[in-house]
C-alpha positions as CSV (number, residue, x, y, z in Angstrom):
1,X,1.3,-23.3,63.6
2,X,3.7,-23.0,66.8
3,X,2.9,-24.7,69.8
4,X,1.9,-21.8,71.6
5,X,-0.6,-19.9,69.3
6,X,-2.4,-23.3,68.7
7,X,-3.0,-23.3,72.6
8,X,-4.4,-19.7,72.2
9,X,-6.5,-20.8,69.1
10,X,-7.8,-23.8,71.0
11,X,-8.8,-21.4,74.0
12,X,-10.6,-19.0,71.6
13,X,-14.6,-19.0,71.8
14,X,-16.6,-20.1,68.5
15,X,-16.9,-16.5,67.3
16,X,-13.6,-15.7,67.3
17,X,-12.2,-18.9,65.8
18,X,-15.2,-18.2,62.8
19,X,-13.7,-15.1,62.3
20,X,-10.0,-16.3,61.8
21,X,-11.0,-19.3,59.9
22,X,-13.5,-17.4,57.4
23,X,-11.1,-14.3,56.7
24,X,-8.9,-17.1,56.0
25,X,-10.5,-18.9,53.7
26,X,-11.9,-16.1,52.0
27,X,-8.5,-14.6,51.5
28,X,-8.0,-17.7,50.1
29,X,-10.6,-18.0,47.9
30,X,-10.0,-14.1,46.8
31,X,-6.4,-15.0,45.6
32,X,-6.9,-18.0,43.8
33,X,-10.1,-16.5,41.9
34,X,-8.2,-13.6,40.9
35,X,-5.7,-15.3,39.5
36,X,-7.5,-18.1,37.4
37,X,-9.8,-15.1,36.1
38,X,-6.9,-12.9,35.7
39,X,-5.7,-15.6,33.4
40,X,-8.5,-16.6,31.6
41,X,-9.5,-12.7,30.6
42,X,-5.5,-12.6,29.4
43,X,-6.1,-15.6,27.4
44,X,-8.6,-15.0,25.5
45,X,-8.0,-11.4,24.9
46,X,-4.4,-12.3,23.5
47,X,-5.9,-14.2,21.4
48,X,-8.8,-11.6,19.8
49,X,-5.6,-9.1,19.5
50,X,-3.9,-10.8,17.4
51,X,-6.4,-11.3,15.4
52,X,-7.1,-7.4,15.3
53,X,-2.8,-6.9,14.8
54,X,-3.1,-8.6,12.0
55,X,-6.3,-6.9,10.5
56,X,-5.0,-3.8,11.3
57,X,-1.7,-4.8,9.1
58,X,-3.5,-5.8,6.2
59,X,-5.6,-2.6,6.1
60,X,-2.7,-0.2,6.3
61,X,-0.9,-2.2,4.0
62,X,-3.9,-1.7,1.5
63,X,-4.1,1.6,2.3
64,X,0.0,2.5,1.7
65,X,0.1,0.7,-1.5
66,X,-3.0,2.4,-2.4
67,X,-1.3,5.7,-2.1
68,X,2.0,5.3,-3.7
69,X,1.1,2.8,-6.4
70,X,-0.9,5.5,-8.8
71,X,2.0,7.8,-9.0
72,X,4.8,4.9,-9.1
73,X,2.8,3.6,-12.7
74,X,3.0,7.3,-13.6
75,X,6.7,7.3,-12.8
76,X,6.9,3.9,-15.0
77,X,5.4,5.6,-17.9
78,X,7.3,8.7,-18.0
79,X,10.6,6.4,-17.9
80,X,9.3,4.4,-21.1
81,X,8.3,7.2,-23.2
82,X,10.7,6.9,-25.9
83,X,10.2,10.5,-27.1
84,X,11.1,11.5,-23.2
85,X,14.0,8.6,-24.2
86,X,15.2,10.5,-27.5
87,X,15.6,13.7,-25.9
88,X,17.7,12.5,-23.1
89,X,20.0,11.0,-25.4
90,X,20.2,14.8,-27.5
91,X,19.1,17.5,-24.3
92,X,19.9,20.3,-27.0
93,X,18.2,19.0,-30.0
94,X,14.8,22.2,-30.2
95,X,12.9,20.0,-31.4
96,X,13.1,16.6,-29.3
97,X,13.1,19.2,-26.4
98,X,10.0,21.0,-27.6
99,X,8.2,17.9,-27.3
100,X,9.3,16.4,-24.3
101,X,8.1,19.8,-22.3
102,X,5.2,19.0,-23.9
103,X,4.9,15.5,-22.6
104,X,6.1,16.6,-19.5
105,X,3.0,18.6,-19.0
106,X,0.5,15.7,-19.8
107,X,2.2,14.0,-17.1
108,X,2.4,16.5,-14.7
109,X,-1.1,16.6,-14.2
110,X,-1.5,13.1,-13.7
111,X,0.7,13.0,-10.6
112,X,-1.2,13.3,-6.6
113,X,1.1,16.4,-6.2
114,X,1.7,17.8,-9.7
115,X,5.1,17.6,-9.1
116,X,7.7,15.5,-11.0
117,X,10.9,16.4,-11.8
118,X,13.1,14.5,-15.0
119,X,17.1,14.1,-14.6
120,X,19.6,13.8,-17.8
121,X,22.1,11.7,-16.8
122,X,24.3,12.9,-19.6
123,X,24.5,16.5,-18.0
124,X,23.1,15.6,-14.8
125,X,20.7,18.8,-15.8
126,X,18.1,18.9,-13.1
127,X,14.4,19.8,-14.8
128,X,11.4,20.2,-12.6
129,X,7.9,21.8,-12.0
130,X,7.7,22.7,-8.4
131,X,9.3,26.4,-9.1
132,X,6.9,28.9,-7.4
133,X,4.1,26.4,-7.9
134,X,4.0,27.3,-12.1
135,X,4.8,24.8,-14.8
136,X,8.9,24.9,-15.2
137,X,10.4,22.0,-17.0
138,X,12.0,24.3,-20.1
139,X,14.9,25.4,-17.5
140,X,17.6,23.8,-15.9
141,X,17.3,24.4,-12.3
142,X,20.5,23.1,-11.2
143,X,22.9,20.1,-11.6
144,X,23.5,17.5,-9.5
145,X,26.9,17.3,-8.1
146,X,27.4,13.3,-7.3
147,X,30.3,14.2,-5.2
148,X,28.2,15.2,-2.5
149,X,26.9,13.0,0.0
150,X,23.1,14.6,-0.6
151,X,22.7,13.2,-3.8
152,X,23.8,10.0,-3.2
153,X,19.8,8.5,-3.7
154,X,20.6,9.7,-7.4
155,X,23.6,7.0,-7.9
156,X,21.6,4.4,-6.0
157,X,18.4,4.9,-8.2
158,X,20.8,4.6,-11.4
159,X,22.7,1.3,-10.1
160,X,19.2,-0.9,-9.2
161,X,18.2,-3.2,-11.5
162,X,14.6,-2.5,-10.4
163,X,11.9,-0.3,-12.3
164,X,11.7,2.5,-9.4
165,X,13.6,3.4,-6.0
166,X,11.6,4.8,-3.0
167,X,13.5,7.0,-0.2
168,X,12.5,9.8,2.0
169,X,14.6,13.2,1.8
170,X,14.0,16.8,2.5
171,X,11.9,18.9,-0.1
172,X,14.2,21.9,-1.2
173,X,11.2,24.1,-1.4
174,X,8.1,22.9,1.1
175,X,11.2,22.7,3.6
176,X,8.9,19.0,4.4
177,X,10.4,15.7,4.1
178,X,8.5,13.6,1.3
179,X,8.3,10.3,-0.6
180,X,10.3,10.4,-3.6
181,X,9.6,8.0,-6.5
182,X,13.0,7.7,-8.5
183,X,12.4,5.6,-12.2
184,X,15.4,4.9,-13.7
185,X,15.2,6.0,-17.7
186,X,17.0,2.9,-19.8
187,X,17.4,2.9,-23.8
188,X,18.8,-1.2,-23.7
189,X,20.8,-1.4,-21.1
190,X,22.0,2.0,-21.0
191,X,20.6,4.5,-18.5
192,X,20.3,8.2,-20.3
193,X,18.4,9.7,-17.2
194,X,15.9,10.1,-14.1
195,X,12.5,10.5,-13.6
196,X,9.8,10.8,-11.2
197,X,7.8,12.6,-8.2
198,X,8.1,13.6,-4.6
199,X,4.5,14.1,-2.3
200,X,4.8,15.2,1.8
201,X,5.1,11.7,4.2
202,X,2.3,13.7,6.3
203,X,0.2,11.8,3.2
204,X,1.3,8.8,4.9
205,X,1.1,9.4,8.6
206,X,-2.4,10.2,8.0
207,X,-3.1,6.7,7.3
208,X,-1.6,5.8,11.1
209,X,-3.1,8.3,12.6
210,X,-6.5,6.6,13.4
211,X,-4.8,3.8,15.5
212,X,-1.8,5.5,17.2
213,X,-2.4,6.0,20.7
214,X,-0.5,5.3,24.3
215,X,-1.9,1.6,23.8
216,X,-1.0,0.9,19.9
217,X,1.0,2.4,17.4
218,X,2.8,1.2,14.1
219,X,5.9,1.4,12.2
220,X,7.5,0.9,9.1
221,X,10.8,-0.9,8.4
222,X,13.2,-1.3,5.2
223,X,14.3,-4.5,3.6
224,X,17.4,-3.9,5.8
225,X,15.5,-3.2,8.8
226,X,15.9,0.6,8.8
227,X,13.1,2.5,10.9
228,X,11.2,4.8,7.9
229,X,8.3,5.4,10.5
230,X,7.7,4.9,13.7
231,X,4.4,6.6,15.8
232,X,3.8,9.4,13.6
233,X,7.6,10.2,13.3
234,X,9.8,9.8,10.3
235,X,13.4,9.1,9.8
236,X,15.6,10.3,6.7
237,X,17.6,7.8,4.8
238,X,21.7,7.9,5.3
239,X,22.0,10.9,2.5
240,X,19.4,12.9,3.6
241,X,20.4,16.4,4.3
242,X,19.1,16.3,7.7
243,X,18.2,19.9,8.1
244,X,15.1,21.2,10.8
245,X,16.9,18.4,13.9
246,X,15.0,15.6,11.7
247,X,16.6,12.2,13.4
248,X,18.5,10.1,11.5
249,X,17.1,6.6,10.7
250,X,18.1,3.3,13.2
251,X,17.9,-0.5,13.1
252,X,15.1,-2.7,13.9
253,X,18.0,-4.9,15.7
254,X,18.6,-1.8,18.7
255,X,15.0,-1.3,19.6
256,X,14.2,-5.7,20.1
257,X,14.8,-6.6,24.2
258,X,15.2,-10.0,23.2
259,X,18.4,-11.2,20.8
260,X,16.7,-14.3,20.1
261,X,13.1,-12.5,19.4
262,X,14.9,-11.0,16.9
263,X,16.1,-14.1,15.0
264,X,12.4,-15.4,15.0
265,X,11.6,-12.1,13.9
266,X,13.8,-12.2,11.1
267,X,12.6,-15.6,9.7
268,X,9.3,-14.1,9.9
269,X,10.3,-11.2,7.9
270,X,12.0,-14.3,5.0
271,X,8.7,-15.8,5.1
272,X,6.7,-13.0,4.7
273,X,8.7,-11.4,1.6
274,X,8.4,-15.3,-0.3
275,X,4.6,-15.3,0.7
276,X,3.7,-11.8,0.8
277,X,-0.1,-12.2,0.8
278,X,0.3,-13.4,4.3
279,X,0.1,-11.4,7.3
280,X,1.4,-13.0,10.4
281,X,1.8,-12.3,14.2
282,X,3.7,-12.4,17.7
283,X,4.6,-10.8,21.2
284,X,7.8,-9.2,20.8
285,X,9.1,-6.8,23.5
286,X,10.5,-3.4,22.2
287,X,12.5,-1.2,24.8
288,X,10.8,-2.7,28.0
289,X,7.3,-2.6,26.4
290,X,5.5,-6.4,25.3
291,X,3.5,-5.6,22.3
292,X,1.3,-8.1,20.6
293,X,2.3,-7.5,17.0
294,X,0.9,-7.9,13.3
295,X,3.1,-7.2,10.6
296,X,2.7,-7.4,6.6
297,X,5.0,-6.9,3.6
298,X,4.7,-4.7,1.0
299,X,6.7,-6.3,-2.2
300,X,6.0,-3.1,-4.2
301,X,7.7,-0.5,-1.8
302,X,9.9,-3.4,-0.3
303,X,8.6,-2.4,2.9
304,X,7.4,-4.4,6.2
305,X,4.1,-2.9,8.0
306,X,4.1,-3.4,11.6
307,X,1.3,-2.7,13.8
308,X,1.5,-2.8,17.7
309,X,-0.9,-2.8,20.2
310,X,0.3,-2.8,23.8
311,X,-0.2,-6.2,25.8
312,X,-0.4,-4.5,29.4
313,X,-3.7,-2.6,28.0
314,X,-5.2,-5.7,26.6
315,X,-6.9,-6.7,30.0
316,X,-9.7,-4.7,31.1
317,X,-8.1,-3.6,34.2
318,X,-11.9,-1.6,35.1
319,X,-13.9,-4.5,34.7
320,X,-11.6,-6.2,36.6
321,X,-10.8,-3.9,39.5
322,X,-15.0,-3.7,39.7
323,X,-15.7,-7.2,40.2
324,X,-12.9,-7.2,42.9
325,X,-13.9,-4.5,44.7
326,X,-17.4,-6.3,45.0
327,X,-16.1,-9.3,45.5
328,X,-14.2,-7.9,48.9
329,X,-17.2,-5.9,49.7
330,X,-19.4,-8.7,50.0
331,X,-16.9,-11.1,51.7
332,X,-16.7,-8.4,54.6
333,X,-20.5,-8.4,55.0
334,X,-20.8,-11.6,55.0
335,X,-18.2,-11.8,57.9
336,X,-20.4,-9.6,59.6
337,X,-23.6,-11.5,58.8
338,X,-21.8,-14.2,60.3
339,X,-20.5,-12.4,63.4
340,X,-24.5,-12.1,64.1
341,X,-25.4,-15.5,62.9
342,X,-23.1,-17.1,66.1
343,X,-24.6,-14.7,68.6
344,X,-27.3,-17.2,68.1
345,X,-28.0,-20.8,67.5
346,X,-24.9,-20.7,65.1
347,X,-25.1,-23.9,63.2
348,X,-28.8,-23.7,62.6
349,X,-27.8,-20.4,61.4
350,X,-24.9,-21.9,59.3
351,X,-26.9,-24.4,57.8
352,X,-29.8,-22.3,56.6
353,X,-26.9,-20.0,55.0
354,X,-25.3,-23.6,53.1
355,X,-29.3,-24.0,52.3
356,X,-29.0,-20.1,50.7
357,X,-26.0,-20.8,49.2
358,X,-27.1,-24.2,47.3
359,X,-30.5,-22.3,46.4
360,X,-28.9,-19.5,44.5
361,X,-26.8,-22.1,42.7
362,X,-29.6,-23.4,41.5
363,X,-31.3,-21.0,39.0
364,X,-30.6,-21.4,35.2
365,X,-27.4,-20.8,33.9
366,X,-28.9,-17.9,32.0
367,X,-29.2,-15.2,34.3
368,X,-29.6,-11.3,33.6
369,X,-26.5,-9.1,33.8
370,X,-26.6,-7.7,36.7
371,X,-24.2,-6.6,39.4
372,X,-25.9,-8.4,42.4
373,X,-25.7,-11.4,44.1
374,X,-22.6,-13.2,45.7
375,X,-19.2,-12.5,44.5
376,X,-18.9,-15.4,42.0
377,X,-22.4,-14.0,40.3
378,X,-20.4,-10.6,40.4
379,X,-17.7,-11.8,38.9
380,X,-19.9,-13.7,36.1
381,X,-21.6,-11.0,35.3
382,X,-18.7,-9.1,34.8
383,X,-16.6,-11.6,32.7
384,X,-20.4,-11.5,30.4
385,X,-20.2,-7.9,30.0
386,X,-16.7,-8.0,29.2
387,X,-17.1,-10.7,26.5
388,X,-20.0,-9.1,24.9
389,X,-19.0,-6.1,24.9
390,X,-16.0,-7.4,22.9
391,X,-18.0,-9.3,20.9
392,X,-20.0,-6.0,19.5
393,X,-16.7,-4.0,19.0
394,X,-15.3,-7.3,17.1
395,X,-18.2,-7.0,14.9
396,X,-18.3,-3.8,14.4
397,X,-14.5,-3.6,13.0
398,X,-15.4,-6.6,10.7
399,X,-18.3,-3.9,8.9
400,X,-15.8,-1.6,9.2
401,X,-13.0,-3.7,7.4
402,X,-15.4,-4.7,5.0
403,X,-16.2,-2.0,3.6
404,X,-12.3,-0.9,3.6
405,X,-11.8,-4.3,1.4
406,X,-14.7,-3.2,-0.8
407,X,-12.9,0.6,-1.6
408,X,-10.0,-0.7,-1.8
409,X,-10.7,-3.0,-4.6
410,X,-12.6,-0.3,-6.6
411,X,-8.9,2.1,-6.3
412,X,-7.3,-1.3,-7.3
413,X,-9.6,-1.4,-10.4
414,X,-9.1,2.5,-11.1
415,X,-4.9,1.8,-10.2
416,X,-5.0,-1.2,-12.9
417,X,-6.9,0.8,-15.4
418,X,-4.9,3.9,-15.0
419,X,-2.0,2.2,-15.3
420,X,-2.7,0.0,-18.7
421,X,-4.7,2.8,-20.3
422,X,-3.4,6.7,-21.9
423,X,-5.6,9.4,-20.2
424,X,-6.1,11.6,-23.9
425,X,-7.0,8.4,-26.0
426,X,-8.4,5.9,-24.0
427,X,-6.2,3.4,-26.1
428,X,-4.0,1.2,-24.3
429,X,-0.6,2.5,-23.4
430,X,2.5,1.3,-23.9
431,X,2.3,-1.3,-20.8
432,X,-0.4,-2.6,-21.8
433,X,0.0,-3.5,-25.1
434,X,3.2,-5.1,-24.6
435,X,1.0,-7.2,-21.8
436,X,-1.5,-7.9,-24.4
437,X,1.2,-8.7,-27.4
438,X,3.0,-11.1,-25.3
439,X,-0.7,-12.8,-25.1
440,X,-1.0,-13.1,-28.2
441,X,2.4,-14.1,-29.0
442,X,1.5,-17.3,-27.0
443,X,-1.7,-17.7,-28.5
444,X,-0.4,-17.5,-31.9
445,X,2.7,-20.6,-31.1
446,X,-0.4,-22.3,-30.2
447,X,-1.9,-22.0,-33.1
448,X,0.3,-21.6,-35.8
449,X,-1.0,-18.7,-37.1
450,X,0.6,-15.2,-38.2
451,X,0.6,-12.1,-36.5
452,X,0.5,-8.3,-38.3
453,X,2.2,-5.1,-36.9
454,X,1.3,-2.2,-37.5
455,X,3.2,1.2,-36.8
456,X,1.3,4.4,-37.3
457,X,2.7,7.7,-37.3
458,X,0.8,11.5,-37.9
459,X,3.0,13.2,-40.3
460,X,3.9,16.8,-39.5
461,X,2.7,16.5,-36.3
462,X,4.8,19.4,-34.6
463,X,3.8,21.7,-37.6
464,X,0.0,21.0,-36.3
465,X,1.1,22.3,-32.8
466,X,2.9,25.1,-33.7
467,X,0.1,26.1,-36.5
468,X,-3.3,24.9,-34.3
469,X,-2.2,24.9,-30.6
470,X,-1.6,22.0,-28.8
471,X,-5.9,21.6,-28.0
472,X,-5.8,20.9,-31.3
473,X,-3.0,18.4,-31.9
474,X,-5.0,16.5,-29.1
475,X,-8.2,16.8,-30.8
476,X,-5.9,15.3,-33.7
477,X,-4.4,12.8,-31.9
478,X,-8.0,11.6,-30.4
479,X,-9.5,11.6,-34.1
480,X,-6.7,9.3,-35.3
481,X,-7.1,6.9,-32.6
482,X,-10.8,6.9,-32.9
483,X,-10.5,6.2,-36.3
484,X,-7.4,3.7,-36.0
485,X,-10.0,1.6,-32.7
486,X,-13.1,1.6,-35.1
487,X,-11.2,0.0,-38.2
488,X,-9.5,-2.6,-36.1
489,X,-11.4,-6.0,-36.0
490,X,-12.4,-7.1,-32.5
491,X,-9.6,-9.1,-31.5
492,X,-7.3,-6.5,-33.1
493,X,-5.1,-4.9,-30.3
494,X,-4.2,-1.2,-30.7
495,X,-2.3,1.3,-28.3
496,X,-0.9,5.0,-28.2
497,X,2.8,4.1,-28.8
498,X,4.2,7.6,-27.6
499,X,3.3,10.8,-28.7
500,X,2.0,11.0,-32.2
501,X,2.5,7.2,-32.4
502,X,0.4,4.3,-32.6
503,X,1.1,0.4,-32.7
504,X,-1.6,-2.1,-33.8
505,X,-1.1,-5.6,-33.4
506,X,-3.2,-8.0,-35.7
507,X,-3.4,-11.4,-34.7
508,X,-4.1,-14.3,-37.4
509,X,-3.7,-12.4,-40.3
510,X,-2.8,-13.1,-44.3
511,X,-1.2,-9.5,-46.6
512,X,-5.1,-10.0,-48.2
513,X,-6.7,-9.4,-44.5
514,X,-3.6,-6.6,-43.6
515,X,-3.8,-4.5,-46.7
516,X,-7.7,-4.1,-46.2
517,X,-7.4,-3.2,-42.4
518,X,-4.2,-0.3,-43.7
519,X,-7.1,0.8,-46.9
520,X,-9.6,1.5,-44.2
521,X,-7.4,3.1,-41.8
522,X,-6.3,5.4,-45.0
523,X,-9.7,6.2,-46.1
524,X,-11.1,7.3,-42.6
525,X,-7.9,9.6,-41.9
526,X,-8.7,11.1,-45.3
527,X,-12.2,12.2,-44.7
528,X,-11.1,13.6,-41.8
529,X,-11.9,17.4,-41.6
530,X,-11.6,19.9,-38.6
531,X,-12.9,23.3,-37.9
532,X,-10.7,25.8,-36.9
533,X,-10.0,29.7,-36.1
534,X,-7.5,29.4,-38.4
535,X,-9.3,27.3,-41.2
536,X,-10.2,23.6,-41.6
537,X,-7.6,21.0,-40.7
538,X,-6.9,17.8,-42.4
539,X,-3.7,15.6,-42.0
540,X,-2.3,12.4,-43.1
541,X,-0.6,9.5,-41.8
542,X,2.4,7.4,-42.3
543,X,2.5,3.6,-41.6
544,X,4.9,0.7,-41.4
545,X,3.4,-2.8,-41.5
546,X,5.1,-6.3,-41.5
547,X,3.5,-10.0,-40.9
548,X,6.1,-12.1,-39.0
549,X,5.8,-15.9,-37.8
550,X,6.1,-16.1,-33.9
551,X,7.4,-19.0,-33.6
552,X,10.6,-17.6,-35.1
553,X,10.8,-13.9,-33.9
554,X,9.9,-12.2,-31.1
555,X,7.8,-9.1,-29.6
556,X,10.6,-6.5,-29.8
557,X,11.7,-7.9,-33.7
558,X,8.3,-7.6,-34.6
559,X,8.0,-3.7,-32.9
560,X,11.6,-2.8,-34.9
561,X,10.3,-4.5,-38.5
562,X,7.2,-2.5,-38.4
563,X,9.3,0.7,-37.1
564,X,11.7,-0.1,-40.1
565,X,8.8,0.1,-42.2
566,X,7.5,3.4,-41.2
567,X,10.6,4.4,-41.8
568,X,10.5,3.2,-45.4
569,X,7.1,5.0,-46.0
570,X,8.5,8.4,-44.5
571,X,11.5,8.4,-46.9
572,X,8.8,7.1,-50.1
573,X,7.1,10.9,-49.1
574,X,4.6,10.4,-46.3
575,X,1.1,10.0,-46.5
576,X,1.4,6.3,-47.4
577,X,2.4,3.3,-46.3
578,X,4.7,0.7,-46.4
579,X,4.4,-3.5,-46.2
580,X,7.9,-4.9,-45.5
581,X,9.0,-8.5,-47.0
């Protein structure tokens, strides 16, 4: 202090110099509590939110893949259906193409939307069912023209050595831009068309709609950290037709303040996509704003989840401006209790205030939760509230994330089963039995045993359709796999192949032990009578069966033997069936 205004302080009386020296020191006092409480409340609420980032990551992840995964297995199937296969390979033939529109309507039904559409790469003849909302697969709508830019997502789909492509585009006739599900259609190596489905991306913003707000939001970024939704917007890929002044898509690389953010970012990303199970987070600042951030990968869509909630909100700024405010209110009356206090005996005033002071200090820590008292009770009581009011909220989410987990793994259970299982016969499909062959493929190496095949095919099948109706080829269809299920032992393994196919895989087996299981299968197709309107119904069966050592051949040898067999037996007049050597 200069010279001069320690002369004047010296010269003040004892109120004025308590004055100065308490407003001092409570000034003081204010500015370093703030701070170290400031700090604490920042600290441990940083902490909690990543904790809530990253729960929030994993539920929307759940939920996306939870969405899309149903119609992608659909999409898978349709692209393995070998009659669907046959007809690509001969668009004209009448009769492959009369029953691949009737395949096509099995599977439209099964789709979210009932919409898919099925591409023949041959023509690039463009089929589809979305015309005027009515069943339309028997037309060509239109061909694709790959020298335009728009279509582009078509030579992409065709070049990717994965099962299914996933981009956003414009739907030609909602006018809204949707998820499209593209499944390449291979027979070998050798891609003879496209199929798949297309549903409205509102279906996914309403997943992020619950958490979007001035304080959090969420986004979701491409392998190659392309921006397909950010806050309840979307972006079109690069060959979208970006009609309606839709934006264009950008890089996760402009919006990052922070170049070397970005590189931890990016090794984040790496780990993530080897260890997707894991969901990890971090502060990262995005155009001015510091977000505390949880992110999770999606290896089925290729896709990284990213939700953000905004650090400056993490605080409770109320709570905070409140205890304050009553701190400053009751530093000022005590400055005026003190004023009064040195009107009189001042020290014996002083000390009976230090005796207050110690006193109050004295009760047990576990006071009520109250906004009285001096300003460090204040300020207690508020830090309290605060922290239990975060505690309920934690453990309220937890229930709430809880029971998430549980519906989630019931639609994961339904998911699995729908796609292993055919919807008319409750067989396995084609998936799963070559899941379940490949089983016991190992099993049988292991044990040296033999394993049967078995190819079953209806005979006249499309005469039964055009005769009955197709409500009664699916009656037959269900008979013969009834029948096929109950002659099969218990660890037989039998599936709908495609169609009016069936393929039954008998494990540890001797021609003794095959020939019985065919007999049976015979004899119950046989006695097999149907009422109709336009008489009864019977029908027979072909079959091709060969028994084949594992250890020397392998599942798709086995599958073309027994298919050679069926052959034989169709040629020897049907209704029979055929053992090869």
């Amino acid at each position: 202090m200069p010279s001069g205004l320690t002369q004047r302080f010296r010269h003040l009386g004892i109120k004025p110099k308590f004055v100065v020296t308490f407003i001092s020191a409570s000034l003081i006092s204010m500015l370093i509590g703030s701070l170290v409480i400031k700090t604490s409340i920042e600290a441990f609420q940083l902490g909690e939110n990543f904790k809530l980032a990253q729960t929030i990551a994993n539920q929307e992840k759940q939920l996306l893949l939870s969405a899309i995964l149903p119609d992608v297995a659909i999409s898978k199937a349709i692209a393995s259906d070998r009659s669907l296969q046959k007809w690509a390979e001969d668009e004209f033939n009448p009769t492959l193409k009369a029953g691949a529109m009737t395949e096509f309507k099995a599977y439209g039904t099964l789709f979210s939307s009932r919409h898919f559409f099925y591409i023949v790469d041959k023509t690039k003849n463009y089929y589809t069912n979305h015309s005027q909302d009515q069943f339309f697969p028997t037309k060509v709508l239109y061909q694709l023209d790959l020298s335009k830019p728009n279509f582009n997502w078509y030579t992409d789909a065709t070049q990717t050595d994965n099962e299914y492509l996933i981009n956003l585009d414009n739907d030609e006739y909602t006018g809204e831009v949707s998820v499209w599900v593209n499944a390449p259609i291979r027979n070998g190596k050798n891609i003879v068309g496209l199929a798949g489905t297309g549903f409205p991306i509102t279906d996914f913003l309403e997943i992020f709609r619950s958490v979007d707000s001035d304080n959090s939001t969420n986004m979701v970024v491409d392998a190659s950290g392309g921006i397909l939704i950010r806050a309840g917007e979307f972006f079109l890929d690069r060959y979208s037709l970006n009609e309606g002044g839709l934006k264009s898509r950008s890089q996760l690389e402009a919006i990052v303040d922070d170049k070397e953010q970005y590189k931890k970012l990016q090794k984040l990303l790496a780990t993530l996509k080897v260890n997707p199970s894991q969901t990890v987070s971090l502060s990262l600042g995005l155009e001015g704003r510091l977000w505390s951030v949880g992110i999770s990968y999606l290896p089925e869509l290729g896709w990284y989840n990213f939700s953000l909630l905004n650090v400056d909100s993490l605080v409770n700024n109320q709570a905070l401006e409140t205890s304050f405010s009553i701190f400053l209110i009751s530093t000022f009356t005590l400055i005026v209790l003190g004023l009064i206090l040195v009107d009189k005996t001042i020290l014996s005033k002083i000390r009976v205030l230090h005796r207050k002071v110690d006193e109050s200090y004295q009760h047990d820590n576990r006071r009520p939760l109250v906004m009285a008292g001096d300003e460090l009770a204040q300020l207690e009581a508020a830090f309290e509230t605060m922290s239990h009011t975060l505690h309920v909220n934690m453990i309220d989410l937890e229930s709430k994330v809880s029971e998430r987990t549980q519906l989630l793994k019931e639609k994961n259970m339904q998911l699995i089963e729908l796609s292993l299982t055919d919807p008319l016969t409750g067989l396995l499909n084609r998936r799963g039995l070559v899941e379940r062959f490949g089983v016991e493929i190992e099993r049988s190496r292991r044990e040296n045993s033999l394993i049967g095949v078995v190819m079953v095919d209806i005979d006249d099948f499309k005469n039964v359709n055009d005769r009955y109706g197709h409500d009664v080829g699916d009656v037959v269809i269900r008979s013969c796999s009834a029948i096929i299920a109950e002659t099969c032992r218990t660890t037989d393994v039998a599936a709908r192949w495609g169609g009016e196919e069936f393929l039954v895989v008998i494990p540890d087996v001797d021609i003794d032990v095959l020939k019985s299981i065919l007999m049976r299968m015979f004899r119950g197709i046989r006695e097999f009578r149907l009422s109709t309107e336009r008489g009864e119904l019977r029908y027979t069966v072909s079959m091709g069966a060969v028994i084949m050592n594992s250890v020397e051949t392998d599942m798709d040898e086995m599958i073309r033997a027994a298919d050679s067999a069926l052959y034989v037996a169709k040629n020897e007049g049907k209704n029979n069936f055929h053992i090869s050597d």
